[in-house]
N, C-alpha and C positions, 0 to 999 in steps of 0.2 A: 479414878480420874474425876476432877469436882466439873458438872456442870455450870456454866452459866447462862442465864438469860440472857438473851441479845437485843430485848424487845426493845424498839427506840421512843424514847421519854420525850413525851412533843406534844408539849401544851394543846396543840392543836390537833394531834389525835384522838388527846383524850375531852376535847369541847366538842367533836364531830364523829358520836362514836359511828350513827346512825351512815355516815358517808365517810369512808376509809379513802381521802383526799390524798394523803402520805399513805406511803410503805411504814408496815409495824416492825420491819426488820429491816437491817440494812439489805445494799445491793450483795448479789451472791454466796447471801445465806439458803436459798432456795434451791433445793437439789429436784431437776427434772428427770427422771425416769421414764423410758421408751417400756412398752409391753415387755422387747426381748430384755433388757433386762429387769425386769423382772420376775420373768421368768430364769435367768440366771441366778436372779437372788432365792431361788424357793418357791417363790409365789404362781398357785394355779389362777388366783383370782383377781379381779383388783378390789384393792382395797376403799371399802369407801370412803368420802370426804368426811373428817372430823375424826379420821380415825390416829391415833399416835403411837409410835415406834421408839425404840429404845436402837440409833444408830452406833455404830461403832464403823470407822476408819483409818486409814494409811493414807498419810499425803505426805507427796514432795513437796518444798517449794521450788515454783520453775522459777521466782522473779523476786526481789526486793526492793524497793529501792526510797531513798529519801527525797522528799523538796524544798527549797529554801528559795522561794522567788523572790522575796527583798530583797534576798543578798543581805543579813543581816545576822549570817553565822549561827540564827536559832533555825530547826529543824519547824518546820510547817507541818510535815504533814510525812507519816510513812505509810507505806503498800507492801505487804506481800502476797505473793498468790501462790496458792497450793495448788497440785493436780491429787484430786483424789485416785489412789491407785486401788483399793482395796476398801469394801463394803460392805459390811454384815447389817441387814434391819431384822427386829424382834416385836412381833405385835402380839401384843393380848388381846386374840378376839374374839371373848366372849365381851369382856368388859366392854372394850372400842366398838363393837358391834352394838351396843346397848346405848353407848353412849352416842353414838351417829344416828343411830334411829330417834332417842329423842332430840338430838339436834334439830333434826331434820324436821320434825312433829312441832316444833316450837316454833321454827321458821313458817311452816306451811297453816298453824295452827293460833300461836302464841300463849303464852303465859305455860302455865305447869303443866305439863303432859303424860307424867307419872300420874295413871288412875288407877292403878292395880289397888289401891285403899279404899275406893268408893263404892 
């Protein structure tokens, strides 16, 4: 299955990186996860911020539908919405583990955080 990027291309995200004014992704890309599942998926811990998973999925779609508000016989705009029935996440964490921490070190710090050279 080929991924794609979804990130949204907005002149104006990319002039204000410093204040994320827009959404970098459209709406309903965002999956929120409760503790219990979580723990349904494997997970003893939570995972930290910055850290990235390899998801895989099953969805239905519950809905489609098209809109033509001019009345003008071209299609405006389509919707479908899936219900996700089925979830598997995979994280590498030693790597995401390293890689969250110097996130983190660089927010709280700034510039390069990698000292293990010096």
């Amino acid at each position: 299955m080929k991924l794609t990027d979804l990130k949204l291309d907005s002149p104006r995200n990319q002039a204000m990186l410093s204040v994320p004014a827009e959404p970098q992704y459209p709406y309903g890309c965002c999956l929120c996860l409760t503790q219990e599942d979580l723990e349904t998926l494997g997970f003893e811990e939570l995972p930290p911020a910055g850290s990235t998973f390899k998801i895989e999925a099953i969805g239905v779609v519950t809905s489609a539908s098209t809109e033509d508000p001019d009345a003008d016989g071209d299609v405006d705009s389509a919707h479908v919405r899936v219900q996700i029935t089925h979830l598997a996440m995979e994280q590498d964490s030693d790597k995401n583990r390293e890689t969250a921490r110097k996130a983190k070190a660089a927010k709280l710090y700034g510039g390069d955080t990698d000292r293990d050279s010096a």
